[in-house]
C-alpha positions as CSV (number, residue, x, y, z in Angstrom):
1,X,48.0,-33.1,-103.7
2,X,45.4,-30.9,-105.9
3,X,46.3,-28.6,-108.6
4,X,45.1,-25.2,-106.3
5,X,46.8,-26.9,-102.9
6,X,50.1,-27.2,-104.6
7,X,50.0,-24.0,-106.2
8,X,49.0,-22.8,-102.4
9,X,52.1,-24.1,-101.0
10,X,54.5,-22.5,-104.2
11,X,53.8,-19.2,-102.9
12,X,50.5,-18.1,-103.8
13,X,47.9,-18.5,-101.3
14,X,44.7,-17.5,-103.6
15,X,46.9,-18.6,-106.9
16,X,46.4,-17.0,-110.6
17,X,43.5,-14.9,-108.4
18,X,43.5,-12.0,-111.4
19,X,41.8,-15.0,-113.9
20,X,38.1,-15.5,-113.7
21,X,36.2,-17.3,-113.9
22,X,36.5,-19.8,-111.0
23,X,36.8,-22.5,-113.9
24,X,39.0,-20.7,-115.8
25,X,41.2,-20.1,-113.4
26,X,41.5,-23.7,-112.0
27,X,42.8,-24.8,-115.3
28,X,45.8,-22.2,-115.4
29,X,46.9,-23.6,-112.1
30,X,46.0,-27.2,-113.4
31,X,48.0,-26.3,-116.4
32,X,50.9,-24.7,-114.6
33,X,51.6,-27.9,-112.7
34,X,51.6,-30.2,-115.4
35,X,53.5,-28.2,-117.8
36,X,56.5,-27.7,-114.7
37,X,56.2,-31.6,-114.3
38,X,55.6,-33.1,-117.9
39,X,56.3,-30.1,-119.9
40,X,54.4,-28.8,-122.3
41,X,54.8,-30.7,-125.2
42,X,54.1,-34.3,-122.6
43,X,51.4,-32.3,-121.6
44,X,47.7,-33.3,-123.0
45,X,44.3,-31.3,-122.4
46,X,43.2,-34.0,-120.9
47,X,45.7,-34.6,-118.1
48,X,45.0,-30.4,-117.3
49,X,41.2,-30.7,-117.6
50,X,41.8,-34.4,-115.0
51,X,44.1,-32.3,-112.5
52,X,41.2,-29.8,-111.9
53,X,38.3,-32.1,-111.5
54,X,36.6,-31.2,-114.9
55,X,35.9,-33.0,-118.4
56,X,38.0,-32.6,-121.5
57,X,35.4,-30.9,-122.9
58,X,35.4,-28.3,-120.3
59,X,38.8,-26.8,-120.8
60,X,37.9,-25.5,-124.5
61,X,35.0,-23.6,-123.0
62,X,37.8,-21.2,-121.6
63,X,40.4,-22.0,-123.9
64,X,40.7,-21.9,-127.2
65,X,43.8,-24.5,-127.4
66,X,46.3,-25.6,-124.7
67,X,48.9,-23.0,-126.2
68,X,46.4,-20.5,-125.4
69,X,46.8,-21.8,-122.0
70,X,50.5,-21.3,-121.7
71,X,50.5,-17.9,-123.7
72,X,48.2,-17.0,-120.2
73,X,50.0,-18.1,-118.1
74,X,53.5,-16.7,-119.4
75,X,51.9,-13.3,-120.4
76,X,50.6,-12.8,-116.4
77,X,54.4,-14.2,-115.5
78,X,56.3,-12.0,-117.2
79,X,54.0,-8.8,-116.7
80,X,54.6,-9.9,-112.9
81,X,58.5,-10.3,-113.4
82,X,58.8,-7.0,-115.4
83,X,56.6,-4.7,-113.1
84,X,58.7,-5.8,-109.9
85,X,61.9,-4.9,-111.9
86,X,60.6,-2.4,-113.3
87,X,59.9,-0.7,-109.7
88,X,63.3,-1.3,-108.3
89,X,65.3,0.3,-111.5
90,X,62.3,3.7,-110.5
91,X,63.1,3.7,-106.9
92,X,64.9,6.2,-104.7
93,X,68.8,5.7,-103.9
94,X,71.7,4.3,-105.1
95,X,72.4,2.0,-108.1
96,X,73.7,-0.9,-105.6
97,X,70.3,-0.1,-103.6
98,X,68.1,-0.2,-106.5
99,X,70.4,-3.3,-107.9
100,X,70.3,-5.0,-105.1
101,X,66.4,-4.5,-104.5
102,X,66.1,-5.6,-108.0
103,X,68.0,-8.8,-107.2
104,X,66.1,-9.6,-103.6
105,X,62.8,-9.3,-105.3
106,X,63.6,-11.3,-108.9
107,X,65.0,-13.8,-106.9
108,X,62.5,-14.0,-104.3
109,X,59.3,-14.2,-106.8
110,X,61.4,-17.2,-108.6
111,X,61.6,-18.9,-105.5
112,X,58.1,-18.5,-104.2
113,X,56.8,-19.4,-107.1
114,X,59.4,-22.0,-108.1
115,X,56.5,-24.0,-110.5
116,X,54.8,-21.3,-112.1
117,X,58.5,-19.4,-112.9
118,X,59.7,-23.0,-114.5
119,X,56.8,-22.5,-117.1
120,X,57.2,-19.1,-117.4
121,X,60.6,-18.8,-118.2
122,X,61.5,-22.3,-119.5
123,X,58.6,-23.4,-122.3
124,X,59.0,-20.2,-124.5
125,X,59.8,-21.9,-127.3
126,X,56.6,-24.0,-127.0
127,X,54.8,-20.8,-127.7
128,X,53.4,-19.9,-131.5
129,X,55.3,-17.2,-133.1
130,X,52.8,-14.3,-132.4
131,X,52.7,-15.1,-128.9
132,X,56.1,-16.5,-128.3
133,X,56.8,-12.5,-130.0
134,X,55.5,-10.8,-127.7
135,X,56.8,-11.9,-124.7
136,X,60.0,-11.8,-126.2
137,X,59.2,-8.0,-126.2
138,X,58.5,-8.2,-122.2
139,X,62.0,-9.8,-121.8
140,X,64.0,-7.2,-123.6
141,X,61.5,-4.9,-120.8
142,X,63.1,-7.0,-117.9
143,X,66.8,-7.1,-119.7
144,X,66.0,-3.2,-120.1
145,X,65.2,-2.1,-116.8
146,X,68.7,-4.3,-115.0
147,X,70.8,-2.3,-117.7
148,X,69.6,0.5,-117.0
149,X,70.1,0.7,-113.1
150,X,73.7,-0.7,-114.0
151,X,74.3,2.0,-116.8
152,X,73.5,3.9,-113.8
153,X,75.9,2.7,-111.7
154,X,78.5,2.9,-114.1
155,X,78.0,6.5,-114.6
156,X,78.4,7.4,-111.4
157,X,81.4,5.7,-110.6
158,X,79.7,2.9,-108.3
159,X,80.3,0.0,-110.6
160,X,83.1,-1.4,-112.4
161,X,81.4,-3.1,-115.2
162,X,83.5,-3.4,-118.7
163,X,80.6,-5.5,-120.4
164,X,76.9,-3.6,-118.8
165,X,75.0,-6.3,-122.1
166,X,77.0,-9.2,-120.6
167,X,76.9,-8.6,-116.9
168,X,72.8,-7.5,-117.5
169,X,72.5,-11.2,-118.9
170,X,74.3,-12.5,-116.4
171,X,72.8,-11.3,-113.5
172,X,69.4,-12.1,-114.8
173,X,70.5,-15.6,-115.6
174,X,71.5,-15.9,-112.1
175,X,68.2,-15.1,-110.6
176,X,66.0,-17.2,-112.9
177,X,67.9,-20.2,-112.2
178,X,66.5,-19.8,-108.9
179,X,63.2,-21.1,-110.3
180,X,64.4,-24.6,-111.5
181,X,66.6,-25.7,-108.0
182,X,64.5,-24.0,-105.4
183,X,62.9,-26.6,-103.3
184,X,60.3,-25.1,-100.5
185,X,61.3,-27.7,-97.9
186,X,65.4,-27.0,-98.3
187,X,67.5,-24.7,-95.9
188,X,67.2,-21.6,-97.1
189,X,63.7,-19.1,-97.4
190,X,63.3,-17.1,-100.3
191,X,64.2,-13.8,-99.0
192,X,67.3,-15.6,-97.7
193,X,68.3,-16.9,-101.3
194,X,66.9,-13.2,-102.4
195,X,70.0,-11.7,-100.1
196,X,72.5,-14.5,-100.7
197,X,72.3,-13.2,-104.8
198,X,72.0,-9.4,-103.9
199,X,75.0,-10.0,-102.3
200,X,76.8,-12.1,-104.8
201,X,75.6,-9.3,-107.8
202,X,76.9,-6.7,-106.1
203,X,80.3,-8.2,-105.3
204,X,80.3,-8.8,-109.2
205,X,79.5,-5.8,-110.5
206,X,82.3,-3.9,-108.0
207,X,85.1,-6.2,-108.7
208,X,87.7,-4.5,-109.1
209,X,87.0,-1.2,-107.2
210,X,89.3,-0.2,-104.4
């Protein structure tokens, strides 16, 4: 199957579509499946530059190096992951309704994108400190945005949460696994795994409530 086709079937029907060029952009997906399957470090420019039909040569014309390459890709990732979490901690109702939506959506986007989420959120440390700094800074954005709705929660009597830094790490440990067991072709959809851990985090962070 071709770099763009797989990344097709992960989720994403016109994949990476905010890179351009058209050459650029067929690298990133290139990229993105050879760093899920080899990892990064396996990875060569060459086997990224073979995967979307173009010489060695070719790659540099868009990117600098291939940590460049995975700096894009885990910079769009992250901004992606952060604004939908981001959104659900602003929206109306409840904390359990804005924990809950916060859940189904993380959880969903790990699962639809299964491949791209494994780079994102597994080959950080394969990043150069600059870079690998300041998507550390987007992650304290996503850790941020969970505490906050269950600060919220807390507050107002609808959680019973002793450790909000723990259960925030928790809960967004939970979802992110998603990424590395979700298979497209098992039983379940994403928004059925996306309800099946809105669920379970909301039975965790009420435990104990009468």
């Amino acid at each position: 199957m071709r770099a763009a086709d797989r990344a097709a079937a992960d989720g994403e029907e016109t994949p990476w579509g905010e890179v351009t060029p058209e050459a650029a952009r067929k690298l990133l997906v290139a990229a993105v499946e050879a760093f899920a399957e080899r990892g990064y470090h396996a990875t060569t420019t060459r086997d990224i530059a073979g995967r979307a039909g173009m010489s060695p040569a070719a790659l540099y014309i868009h990117y600098k190096t291939k940590e460049e390459l995975l700096h894009r890709i885990s910079r769009i990732g992250h901004d992606s992951a952060l604004a939908l979490l981001t959104a659900a901690a602003d929206s109306e109702g409840t904390a359990a309704e804005r924990l809950a939506l916060a859940v189904r959506s993380f959880v969903r986007w790990h699962a639809e994108r299964h491949t791209t989420a494994r780079v994102v959120q597994y080959e950080l440390d394969a990043l150069g400190a600059e870079h690998r700094a300041e998507i550390v800074e987007l992650r304290r954005g996503t850790n941020a945005a969970v505490r906050r709705i269950i600060v919220d929660g807390v507050r107002d009597g609808e959680f019973d949460v002793p450790d909000v830094p723990g259960t925030t790490l928790a809960v967004l440990s939970l979802c992110i696994d998603v990424a590395r067991w979700f298979n497209a072709t098992g039983p379940r959809t994403p928004d059925e795994v996306g309800a099946l851990y809105a669920d379970l985090v909301l039975r965790m962070v009420s435990a104990g409530q009468k």
